[in-house]
C-alpha positions, 0 to 999 in steps of 0.5 A, a space after each residue: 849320225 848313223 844308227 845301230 844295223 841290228 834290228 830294233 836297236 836305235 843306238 847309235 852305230 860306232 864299227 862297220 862290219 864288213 863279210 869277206 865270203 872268200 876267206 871266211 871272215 868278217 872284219 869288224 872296223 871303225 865306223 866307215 865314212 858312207 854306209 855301204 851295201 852289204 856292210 852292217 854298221 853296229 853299236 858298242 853293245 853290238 860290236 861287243 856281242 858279235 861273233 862269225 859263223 862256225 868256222 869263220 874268223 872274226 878280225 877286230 880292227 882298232 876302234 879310235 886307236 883302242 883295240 878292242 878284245 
C-alpha cells in the first residue's frame, strides 16, 4: 500500500500522475504497479484537486473503470 505523494498526506495513494514536459501536459491514471521516479502518486482528495500549470493540460484517465470529471 502506498501512500498519497503530497506532503503531510498519509491517505492512501489511488492514481499516478505522470508529467509529459514535451507536450505540456500531465496525465492523471490509475495507480501504477511500482512507484516510479518522477511520478507522484496521490489520494482520491488529491486527484480530485489537482490541476496543470497555466497553459497545460490535464488527461484524466479511468480510474477502476469510472472515469473521472
Amino acid at each position: 500500500m502506498r501512500t498519497c505523494s503530497r506532503t503531510a498526506c498519509t491517505a492512501t495513494a489511488v492514481a499516478t500522475m505522470t508529467y509529459v514536459y514535451a507536450d505540456s501536459t500531465a496525465v492523471l491514471g490509475p495507480l501504477s504497479i511500482q512507484p516510479e521516479p518522477g511520478a507522484y502518486d496521490l489520494c482520491t482528495r488529491h486527484v480530485e484537486r489537482t490541476s496543470a500549470p497555466l497553459g497545460w493540460e490535464v488527461i484524466r484517465l479511468p480510474l477502476d473503470g469510472v472515469t473521472p470529471e
